[in-house]
N, C-alpha and C positions, 0 to 999 in steps of 0.2 A: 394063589392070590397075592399081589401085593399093595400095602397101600402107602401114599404118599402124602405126606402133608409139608406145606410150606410156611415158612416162617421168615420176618426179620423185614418184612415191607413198613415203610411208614411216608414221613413226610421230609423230604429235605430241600435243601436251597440250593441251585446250581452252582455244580461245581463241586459238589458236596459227594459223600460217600455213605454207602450201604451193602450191607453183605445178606446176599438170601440164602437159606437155608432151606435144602429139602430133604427129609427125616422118611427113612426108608423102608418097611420092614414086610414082613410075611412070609409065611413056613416057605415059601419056593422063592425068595429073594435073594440072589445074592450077585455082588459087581461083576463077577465072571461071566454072568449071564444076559446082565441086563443095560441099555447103555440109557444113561438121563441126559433130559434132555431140557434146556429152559427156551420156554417161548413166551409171547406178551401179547397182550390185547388189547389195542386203547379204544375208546370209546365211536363208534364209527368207521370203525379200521377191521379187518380182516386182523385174527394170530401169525404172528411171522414167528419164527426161528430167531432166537439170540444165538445160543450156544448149547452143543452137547458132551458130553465125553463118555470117553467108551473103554475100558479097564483092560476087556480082552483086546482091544485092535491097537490100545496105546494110541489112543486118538481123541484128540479136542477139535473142535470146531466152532469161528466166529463170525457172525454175520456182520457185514465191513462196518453198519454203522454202530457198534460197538468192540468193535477190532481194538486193541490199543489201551482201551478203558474197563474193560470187563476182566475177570479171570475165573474161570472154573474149577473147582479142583474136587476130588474126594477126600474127606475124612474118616477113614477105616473106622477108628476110634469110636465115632459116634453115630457110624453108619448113614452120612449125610452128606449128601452131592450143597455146596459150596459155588454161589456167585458173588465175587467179590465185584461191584461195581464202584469205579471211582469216578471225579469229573462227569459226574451227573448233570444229563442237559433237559429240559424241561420235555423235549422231544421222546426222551423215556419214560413218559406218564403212563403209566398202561398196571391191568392187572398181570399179574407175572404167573404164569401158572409150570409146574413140574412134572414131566411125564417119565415114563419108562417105555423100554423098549426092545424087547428081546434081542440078542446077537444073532441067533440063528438064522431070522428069516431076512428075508431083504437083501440089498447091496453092502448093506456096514455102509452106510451115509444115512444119517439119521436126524434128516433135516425136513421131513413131512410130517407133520403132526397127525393126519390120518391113517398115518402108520402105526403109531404110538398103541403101546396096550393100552394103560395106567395112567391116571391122571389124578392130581391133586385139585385142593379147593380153588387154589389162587390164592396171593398176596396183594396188596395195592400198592403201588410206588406213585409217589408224586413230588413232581421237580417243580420249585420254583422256579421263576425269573427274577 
């Protein structure tokens, strides 16, 4: 089992910056295994894919409209997958939810959400104009 919970959503001004936070844990957990993954869901909109990374492939991935502004990373330390979002544009309003996803099974491209084991509650981000 593992569970996920997200952190570090709130309110900011375009142009503006936020870092999310997904806190990872459970007895069969661990980055070797599993790749996270951030996707979002605005109001009226179908979840797309932001970005995931993957420990064992050595692999990031960014979807174009946050290509550039976003940054993924791990934090071993605190065992927490890490999106730094910068230059926030109102068009990344959406709930922001963290998933996992095992390595073993699938191609290792871990850009379908119905793929995903794991999923956290969500976070809210909301961009001004």
């Amino acid at each position: 089992e593992v569970h996920l919970v997200e952190s570090g959503g709130g309110f900011v001004q375009a142009g503006g910056s936020l870092t999310l936070s997904c806190a990872a844990s459970g007895s069969s957990f661990d980055f070797d295994d599993y790749a996270i993954g951030w996707f979002r869901q605005a109001p009226g909109k179908e979840r797309e894919g932001v970005s995931y990374i993957s420990k064992s492939d050595r692999a990031t991935w960014y979807a174009d409209s946050v290509k550039g502004r976003f940054t993924i990373s791990i934090d071993s330390a605190k065992n927490t997958v890490d999106l730094q979002m910068n230059n926030l544009k109102p068009e990344d309003t959406a709930v922001y939810y963290c998933g996992a996803i095992s390595v073993y099974t699938g191609s290792h491209y871990y850009t379908r959400g119905d793929e995903y084991d794991y999923w956290g509650q969500g976070t809210q981000v909301t961009v001004s104009s």
